[in-house]
N, C-alpha and C positions, 0 to 999 in steps of 0.2 A: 481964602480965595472968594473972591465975589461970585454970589450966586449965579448972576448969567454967564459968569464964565463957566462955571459949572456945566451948565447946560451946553454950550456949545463944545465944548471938548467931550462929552458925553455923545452926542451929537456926530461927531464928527473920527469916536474911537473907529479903527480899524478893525473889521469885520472878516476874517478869512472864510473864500467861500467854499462848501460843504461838497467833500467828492460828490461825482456824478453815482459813482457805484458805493453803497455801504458796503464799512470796512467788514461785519460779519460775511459777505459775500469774496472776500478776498482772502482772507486768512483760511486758510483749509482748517476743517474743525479734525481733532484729534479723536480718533475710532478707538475704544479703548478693547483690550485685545481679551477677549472670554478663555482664561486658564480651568483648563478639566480639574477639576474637584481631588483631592485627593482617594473619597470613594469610589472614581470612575477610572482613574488610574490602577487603584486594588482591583476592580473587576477585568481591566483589558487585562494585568498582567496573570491573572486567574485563568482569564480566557485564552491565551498565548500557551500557558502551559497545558493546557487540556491538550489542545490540537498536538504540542510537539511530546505527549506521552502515550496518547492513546491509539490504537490505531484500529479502531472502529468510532466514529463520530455518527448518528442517524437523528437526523431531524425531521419530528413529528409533530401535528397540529393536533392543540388541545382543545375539544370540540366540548366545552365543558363539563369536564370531569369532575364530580363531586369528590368531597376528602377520601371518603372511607376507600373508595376506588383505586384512587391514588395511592394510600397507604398500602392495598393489595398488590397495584402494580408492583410497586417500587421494593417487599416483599419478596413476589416474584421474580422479579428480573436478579434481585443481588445473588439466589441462588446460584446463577452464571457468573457472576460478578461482573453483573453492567449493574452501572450509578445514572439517575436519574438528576439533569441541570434544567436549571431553568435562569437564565440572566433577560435585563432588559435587550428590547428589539435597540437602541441607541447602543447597545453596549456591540452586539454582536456586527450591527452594520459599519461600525469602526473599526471594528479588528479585521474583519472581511474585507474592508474597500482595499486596506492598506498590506493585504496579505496574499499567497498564493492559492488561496481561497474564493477567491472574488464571483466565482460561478456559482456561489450558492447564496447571495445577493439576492436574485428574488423568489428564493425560497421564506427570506425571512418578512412575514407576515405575520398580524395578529400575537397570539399566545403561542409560544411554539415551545416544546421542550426538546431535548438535548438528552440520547439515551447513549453513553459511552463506554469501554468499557479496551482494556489492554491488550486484545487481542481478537480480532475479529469473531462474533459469534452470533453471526447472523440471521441464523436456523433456530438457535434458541429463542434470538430475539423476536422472531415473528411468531415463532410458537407461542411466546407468550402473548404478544399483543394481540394475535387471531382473537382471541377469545373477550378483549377489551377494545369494541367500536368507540368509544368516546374519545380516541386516541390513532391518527390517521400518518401514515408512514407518508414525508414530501421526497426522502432523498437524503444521501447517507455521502459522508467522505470515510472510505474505508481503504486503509495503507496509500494515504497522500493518493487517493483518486477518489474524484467527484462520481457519483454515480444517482442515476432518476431513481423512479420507483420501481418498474421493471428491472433495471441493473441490478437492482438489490436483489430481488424478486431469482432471477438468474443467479448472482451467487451465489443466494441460499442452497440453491441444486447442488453444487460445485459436492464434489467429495474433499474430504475433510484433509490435513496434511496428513495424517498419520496412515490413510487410507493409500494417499500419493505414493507416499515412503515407502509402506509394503511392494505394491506394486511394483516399481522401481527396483527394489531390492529382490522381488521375484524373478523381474528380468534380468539381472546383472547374475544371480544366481543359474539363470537357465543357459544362458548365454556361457557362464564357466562349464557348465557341466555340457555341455556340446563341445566344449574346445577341449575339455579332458577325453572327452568320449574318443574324439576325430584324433587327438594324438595317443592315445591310447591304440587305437584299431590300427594307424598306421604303421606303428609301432610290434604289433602284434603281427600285422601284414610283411613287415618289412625280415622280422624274425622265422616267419614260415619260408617267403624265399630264400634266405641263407642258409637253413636248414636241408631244405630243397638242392640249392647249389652245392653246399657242402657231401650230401649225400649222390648226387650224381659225381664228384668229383674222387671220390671215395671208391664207389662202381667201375670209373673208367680206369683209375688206377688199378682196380684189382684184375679186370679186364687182360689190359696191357701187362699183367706179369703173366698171367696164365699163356696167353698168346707167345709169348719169349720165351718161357720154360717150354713151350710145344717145338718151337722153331729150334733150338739145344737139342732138344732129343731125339728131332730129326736128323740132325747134322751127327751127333757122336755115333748113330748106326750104321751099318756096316752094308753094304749091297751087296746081293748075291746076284750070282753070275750065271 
């Protein structure tokens, strides 16, 4: 091909022209989707179980506590058999958001620890903490209810179940021995009237013969004239 042909078909190539809008501005960019880590999944399903075995949960702000402290604490406290947790603030804010827990949400702040334990004992547990300030009570879920610091503060008062039980079993005891007593007396009462009746019935009969043996004896005598 001859050079100046060249040039004019070069020249003359068809040029398609260039959208108004770039195609990166058209195609939606692909968000790629952040999967929880297999260690964060260990910890929620860790944290899952806590809640549905124990039924005292108290969460405390740790106003830092040195080791040796800690190791006394936690010493301490297992005497009652409460166990000391501590997970990340990420960890507990997702088990919370998505759970029947969600009012203790902005409790979780800072360093917080986690004093649990299988049955509520929350008289031991301040008794121990009284004595360790570097360790601040926010609020406690105890038997699937949320409770502040005063609520807790209030239970502590509470007497104990076995306290209840007596009690209860005092009453139910009292209560039998008044409905013995009351059928007993009546019983008693009701035995004295029949007795009573029986012996006035007894009376009138002996009465009534003596009276008819008089009335006979009048009759078979004899008038004088």
């Amino acid at each position: 091909m001859h050079f100046l042909r060249q040039k004019l078909m070069a020249v003359t190539k068809y040029v398609p022209p260039k959208p108004a809008i770039p195609e990166r501005c058209i195609v939606p960019r692909v968000k790629a989707v952040d999967q929880p880590s297999g260690l964060i999944e260990l910890y929620l399903r860790e944290v899952e179980a806590m809640f549905q075995d124990n039924k005292m949960i108290a969460l405390f702000q740790d106003n830092a506590i040195n080791s040796e402290d800690m190791v006394v604490l936690k010493f301490r406290l297992q005497k009652y058999g409460i166990h000391v947790k501590c997970y990340p603030n990420q960890i507990l804010r997702t088990y919370l958001s998505r759970s029947q827990y969600q009012n203790l949400l902005p409790l979780v702040l800072g360093k917080n620890l986690l004093f649990i334990s299988k049955e509520p004992k929350v008289w031991e547990m301040l008794k121990v903490v009284r004595t360790t300030p570097q360790v601040t009570l926010l609020g406690a879920c105890i038997e699937d209810t949320i409770l502040s610091k005063q609520g807790v503060l209030n239970y502590s008062r509470l007497p104990s179940m076995a306290v209840i039980r007596g009690e209860v079993v005092s009453g139910l005891m009292l209560m039998t021995s008044q409905t013995c007593t009351l059928l007993q007396g009546s019983s008693l009462h009701l035995t004295l009237l029949l007795q009573q009746y029986l012996k006035q019935q007894s009376e009138g009969a002996t009465t009534s013969g003596e009276c008819a043996k008089e009335e006979l004896t009048a009759e078979g005598t004899p008038q004088r004239s």
